[in-house]
DOPA-230767 format. One record per residue: residue in three letters; chain; x, y, z of N, C-alpha, C in turn. Coordinates in steps of 0.1 Angstrom, whole numbers, plus 5000, padded with zeros to 4 digits. Last residue first. Layout:
     r   c   n_c1   n_c2   n_c3   ca_c1   ca_c2   ca_c3   c_c1   c_c2   c_c3
   Ala   A      X      Y      Z       X       Y       Z      X      Y      Z
...
//
This chain:
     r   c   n_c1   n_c2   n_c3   ca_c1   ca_c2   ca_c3   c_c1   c_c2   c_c3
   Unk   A   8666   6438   8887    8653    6434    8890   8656   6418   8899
   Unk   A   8683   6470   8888    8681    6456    8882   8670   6450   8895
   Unk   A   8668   6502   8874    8668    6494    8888   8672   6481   8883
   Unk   A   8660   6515   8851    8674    6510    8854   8678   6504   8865
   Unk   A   8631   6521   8854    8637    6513    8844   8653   6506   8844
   Unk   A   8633   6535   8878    8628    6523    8879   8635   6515   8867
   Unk   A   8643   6561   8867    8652    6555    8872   8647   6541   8879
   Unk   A   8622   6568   8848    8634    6565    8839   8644   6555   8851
   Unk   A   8604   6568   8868    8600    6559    8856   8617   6556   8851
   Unk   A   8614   6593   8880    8608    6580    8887   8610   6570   8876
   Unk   A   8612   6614   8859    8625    6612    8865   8628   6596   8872
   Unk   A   8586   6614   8856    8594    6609    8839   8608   6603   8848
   Unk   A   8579   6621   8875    8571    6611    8875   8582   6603   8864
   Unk   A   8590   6650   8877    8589    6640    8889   8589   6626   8881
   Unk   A   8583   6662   8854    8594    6659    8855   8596   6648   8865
   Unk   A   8555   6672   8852    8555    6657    8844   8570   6652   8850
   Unk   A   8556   6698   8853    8551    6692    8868   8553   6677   8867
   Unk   A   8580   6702   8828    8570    6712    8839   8563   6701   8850
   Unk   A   8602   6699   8813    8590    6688    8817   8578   6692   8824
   Unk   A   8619   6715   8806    8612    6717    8801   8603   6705   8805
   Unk   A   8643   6733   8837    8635    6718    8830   8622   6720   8821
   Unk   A   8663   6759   8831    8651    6754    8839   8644   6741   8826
   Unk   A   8698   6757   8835    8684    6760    8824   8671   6751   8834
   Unk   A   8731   6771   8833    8718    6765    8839   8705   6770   8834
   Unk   A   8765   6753   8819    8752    6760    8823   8740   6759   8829
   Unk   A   8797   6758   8839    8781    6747    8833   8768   6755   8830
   Unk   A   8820   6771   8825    8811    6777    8832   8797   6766   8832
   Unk   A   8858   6773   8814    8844    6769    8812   8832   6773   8828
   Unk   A   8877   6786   8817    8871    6794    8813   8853   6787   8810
   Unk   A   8893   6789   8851    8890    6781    8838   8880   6791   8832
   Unk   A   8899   6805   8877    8908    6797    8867   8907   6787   8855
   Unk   A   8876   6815   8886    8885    6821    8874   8890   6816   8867
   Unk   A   8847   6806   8892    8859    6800    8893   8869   6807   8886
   Unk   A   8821   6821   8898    8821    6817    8891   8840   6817   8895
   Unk   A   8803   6844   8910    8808    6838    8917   8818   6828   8913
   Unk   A   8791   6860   8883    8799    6868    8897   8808   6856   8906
   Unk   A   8777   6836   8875    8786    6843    8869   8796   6852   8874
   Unk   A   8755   6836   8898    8762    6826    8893   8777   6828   8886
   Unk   A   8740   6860   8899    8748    6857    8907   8762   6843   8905
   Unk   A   8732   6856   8873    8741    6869    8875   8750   6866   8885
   Unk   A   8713   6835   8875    8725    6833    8865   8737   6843   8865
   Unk   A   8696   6845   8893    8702    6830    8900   8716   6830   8889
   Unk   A   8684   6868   8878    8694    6867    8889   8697   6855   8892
   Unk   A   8673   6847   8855    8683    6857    8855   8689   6861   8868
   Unk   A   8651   6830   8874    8667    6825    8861   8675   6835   8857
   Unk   A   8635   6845   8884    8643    6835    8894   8657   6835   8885
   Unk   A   8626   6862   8867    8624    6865    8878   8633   6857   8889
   Unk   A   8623   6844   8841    8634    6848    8842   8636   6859   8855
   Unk   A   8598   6822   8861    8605    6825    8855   8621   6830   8852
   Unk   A   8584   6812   8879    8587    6829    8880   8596   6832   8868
   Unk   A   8584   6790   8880    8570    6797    8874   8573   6804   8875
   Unk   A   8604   6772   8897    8603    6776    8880   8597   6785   8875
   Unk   A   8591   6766   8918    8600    6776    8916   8600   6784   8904
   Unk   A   8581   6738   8914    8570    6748    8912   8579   6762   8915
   Unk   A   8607   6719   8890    8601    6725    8905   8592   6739   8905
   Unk   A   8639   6727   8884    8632    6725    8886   8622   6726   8892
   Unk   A   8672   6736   8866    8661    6737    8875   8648   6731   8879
   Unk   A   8703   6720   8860    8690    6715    8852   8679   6719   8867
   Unk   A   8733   6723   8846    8723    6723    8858   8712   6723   8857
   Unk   A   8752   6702   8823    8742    6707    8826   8734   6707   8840
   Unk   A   8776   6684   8826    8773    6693    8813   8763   6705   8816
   Unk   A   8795   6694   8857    8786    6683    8853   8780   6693   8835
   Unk   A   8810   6696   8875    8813    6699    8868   8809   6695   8856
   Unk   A   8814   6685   8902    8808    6678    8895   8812   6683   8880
   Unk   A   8822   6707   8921    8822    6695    8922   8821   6686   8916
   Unk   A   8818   6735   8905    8829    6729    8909   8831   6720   8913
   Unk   A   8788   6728   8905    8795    6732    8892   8812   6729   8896
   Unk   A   8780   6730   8932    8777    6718    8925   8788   6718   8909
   Unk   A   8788   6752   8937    8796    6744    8944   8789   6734   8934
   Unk   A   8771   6769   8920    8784    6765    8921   8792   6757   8927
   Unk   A   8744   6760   8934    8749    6757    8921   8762   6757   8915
   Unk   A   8747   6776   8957    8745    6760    8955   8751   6758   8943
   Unk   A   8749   6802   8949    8761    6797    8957   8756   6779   8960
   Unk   A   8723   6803   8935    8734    6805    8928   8746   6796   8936
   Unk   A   8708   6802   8958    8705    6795    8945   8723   6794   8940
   Unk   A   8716   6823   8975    8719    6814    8976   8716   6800   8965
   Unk   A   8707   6845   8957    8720    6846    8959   8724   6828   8961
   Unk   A   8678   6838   8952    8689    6838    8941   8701   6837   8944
   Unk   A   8673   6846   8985    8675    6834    8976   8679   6830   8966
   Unk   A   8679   6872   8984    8688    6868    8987   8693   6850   8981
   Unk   A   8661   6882   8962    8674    6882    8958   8680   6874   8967
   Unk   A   8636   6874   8981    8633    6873    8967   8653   6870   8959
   Unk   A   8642   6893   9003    8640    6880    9005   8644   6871   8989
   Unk   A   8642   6918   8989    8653    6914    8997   8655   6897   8997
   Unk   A   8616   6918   8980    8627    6919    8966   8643   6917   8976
   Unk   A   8602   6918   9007    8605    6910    8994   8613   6907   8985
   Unk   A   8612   6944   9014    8615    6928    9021   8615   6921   9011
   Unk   A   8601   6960   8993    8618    6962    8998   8622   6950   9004
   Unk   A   8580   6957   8968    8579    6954    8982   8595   6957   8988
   Unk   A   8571   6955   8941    8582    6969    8949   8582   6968   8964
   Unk   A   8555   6938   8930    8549    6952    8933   8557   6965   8939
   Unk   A   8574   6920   8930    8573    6924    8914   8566   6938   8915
   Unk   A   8573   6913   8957    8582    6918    8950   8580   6924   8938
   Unk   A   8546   6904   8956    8555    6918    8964   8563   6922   8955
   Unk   A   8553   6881   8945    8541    6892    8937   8544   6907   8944
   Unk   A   8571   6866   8953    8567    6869    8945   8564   6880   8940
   Unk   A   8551   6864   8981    8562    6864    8978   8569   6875   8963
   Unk   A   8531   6847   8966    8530    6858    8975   8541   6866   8974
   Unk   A   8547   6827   8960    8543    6829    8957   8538   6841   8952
   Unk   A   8556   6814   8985    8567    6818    8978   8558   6830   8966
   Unk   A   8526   6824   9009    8534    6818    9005   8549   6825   8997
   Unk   A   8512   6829   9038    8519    6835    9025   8525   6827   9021
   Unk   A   8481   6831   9060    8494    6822    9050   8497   6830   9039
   Unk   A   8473   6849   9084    8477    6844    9069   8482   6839   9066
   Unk   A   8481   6865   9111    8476    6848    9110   8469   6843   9098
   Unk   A   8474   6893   9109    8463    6887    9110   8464   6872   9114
   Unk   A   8502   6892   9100    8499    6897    9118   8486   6895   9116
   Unk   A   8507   6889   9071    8511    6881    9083   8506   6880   9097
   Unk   A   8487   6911   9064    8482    6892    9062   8486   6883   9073
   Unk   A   8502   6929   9073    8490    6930    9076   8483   6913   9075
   Unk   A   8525   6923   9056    8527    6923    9067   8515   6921   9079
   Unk   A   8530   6927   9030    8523    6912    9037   8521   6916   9053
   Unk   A   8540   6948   9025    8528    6951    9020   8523   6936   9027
   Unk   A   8565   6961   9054    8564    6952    9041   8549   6953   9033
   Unk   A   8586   6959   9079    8576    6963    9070   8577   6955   9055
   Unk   A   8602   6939   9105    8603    6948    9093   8590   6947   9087
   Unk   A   8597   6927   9131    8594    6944    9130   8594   6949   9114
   Unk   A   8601   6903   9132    8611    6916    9139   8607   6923   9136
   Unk   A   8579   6893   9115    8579    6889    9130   8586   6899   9136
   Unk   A   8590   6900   9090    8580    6904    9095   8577   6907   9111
   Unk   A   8610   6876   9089    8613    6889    9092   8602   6900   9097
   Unk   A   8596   6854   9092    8600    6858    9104   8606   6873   9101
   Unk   A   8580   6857   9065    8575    6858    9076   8580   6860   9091
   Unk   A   8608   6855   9050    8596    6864    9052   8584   6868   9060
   Unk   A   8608   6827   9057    8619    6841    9059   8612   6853   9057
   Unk   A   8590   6820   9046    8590    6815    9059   8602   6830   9067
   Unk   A   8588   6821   9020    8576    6824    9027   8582   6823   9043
   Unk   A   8609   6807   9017    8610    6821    9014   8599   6827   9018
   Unk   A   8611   6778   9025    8615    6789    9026   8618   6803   9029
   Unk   A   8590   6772   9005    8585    6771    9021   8594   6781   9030
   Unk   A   8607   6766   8982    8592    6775    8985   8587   6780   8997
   Unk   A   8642   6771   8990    8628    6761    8989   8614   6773   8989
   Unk   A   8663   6776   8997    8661    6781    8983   8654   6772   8982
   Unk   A   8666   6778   9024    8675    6792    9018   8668   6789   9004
   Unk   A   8667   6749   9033    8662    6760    9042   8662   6775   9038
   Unk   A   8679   6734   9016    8664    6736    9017   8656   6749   9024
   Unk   A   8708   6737   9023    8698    6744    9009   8687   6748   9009
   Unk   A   8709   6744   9056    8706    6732    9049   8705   6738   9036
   Unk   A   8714   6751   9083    8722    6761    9070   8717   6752   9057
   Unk   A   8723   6723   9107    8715    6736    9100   8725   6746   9085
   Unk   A   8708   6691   9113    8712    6701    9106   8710   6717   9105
   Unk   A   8679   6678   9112    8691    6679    9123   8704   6690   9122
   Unk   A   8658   6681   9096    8670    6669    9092   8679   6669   9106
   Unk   A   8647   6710   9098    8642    6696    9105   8650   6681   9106
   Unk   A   8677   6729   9104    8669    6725    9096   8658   6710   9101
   Unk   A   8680   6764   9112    8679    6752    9115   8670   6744   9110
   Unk   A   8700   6787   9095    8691    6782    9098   8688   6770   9102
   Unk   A   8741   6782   9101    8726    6788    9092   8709   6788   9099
   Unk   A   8765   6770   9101    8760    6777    9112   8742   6786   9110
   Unk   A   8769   6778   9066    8774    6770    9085   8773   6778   9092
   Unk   A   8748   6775   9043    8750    6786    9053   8758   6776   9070
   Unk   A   8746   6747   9035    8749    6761    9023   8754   6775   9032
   Unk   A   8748   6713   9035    8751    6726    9043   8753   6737   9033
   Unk   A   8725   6697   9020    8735    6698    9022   8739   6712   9024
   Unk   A   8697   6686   9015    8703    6688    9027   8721   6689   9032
   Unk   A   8692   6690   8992    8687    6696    8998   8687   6698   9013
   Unk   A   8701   6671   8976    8710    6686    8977   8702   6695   8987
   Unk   A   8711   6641   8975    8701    6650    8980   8706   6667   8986
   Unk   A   8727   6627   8957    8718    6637    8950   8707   6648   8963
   Unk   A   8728   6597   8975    8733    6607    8962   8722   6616   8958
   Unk   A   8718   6574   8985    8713    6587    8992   8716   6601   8985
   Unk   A   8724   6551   8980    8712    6551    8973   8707   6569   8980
   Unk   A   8753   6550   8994    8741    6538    8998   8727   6547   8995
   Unk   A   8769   6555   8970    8766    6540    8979   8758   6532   8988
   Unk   A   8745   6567   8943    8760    6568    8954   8761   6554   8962
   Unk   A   8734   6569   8922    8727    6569    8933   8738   6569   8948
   Unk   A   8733   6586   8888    8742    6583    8904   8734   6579   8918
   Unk   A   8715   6577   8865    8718    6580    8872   8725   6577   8885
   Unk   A   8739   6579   8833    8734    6574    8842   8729   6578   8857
   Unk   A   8755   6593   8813    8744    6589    8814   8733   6586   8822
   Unk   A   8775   6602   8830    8776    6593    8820   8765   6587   8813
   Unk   A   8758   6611   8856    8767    6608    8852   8773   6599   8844
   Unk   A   8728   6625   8872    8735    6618    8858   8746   6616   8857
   Unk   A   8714   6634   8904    8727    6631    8892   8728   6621   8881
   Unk   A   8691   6650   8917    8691    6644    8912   8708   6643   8900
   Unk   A   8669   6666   8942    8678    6668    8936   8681   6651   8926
   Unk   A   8651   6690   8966    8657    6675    8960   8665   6678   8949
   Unk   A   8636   6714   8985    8648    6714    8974   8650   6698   8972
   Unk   A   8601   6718   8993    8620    6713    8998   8625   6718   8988
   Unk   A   8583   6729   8976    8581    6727    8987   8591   6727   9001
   Unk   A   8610   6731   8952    8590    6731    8950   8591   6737   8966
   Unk   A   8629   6727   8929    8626    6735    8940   8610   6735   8941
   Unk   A   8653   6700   8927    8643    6705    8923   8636   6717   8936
   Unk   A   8684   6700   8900    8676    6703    8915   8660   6710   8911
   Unk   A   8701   6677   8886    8689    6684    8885   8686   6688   8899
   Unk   A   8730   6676   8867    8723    6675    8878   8708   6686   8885
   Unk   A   8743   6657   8842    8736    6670    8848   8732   6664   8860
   Unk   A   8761   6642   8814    8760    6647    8826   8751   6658   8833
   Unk   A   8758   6643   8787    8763    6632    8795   8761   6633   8810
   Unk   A   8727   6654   8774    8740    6662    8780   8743   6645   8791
   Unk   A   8707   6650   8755    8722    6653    8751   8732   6655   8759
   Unk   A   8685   6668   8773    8685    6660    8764   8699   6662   8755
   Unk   A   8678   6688   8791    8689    6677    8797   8692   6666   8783
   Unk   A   8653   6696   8790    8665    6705    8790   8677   6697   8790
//
């Protein structure tokens, strides 16, 4: 997806959220090699608590583990849902799961399901007004849902979106599919000096 663009930054959503900068080509590692971790940078202050120490983290709002997990504690308070029976058996649910509620008409879910988009999006803007980079570039077993994730993440995006200019970065999910990790590794060993 990134092919031609001087600039992008990649987030990846699987498990966590990571991340990744180009600039000028190149990737950014920052000063001390920590650049790009988007995944622990504050989205909600005062938010969820995150294992890093931190809370309101990205990771904690727009990761896989996440949204299973929000879902599960809402369940915990009482709200209803079609998982719900899985959950109070002591099931694993995943993003997944997830998901699939949703697409079935679940109310939690398609709650859970949007709010993450929401905050997807409110990442990505700040990254867009920070960086202002050619290309946002998605990632990550997230991806699989498709325009289920990429159109609301892009609606929300657009709503939130800076007035005072008219440009907008765009955002496109990585055409590397599970290969991206490894291609990402490889390209940035190659520019390590030795």
């Amino acid at each position: 997806a990134g092919c031609g663009a001087h600039s992008l930054v990649l987030l990846t959503l699987g498990t966590g959220v990571g991340g990744g900068i180009v600039l000028d080509g190149q990737v950014w590692h920052g000063a001390d090699d920590s650049a790009g971790e988007m995944g622990h940078t504050i989205l909600v202050p005062g938010g969820r608590p995150c294992r890093c120490g931190q809370a309101g983290c990205f990771e904690r709002y727009c990761s896989a583990n996440a949204i299973a997990a929000r879902l599960v504690e809402a369940i915990e308070a009482g709200e209803d849902s079609m998982l719900a029976a899985q959950v109070r058996a002591g099931g694993e649910v995943d993003a997944m799961a997830v998901q699939h509620a949703m697409e079935a008409g679940d109310a939690l879910a398609s709650r859970i399901w949007d709010e993450t988009c929401y905050y997807l999006a409110l990442g990505c803007i700040t990254i867009e007004r920070m960086l202002a980079p050619d290309l946002i570039v998605l990632a990550g077993g997230l991806i699989g849902a498709g325009d289920l994730l990429l159109r609301p993440v892009q609606e929300y995006y657009e709503k939130l979106r800076w007035r005072l200019t008219e440009r907008l970065t765009p955002i496109a999910f990585s055409t590397l599919g599970s290969q991206a990790g490894i291609i990402g590794a490889a390209m940035v060993a190659r520019t390590m000096p030795t």
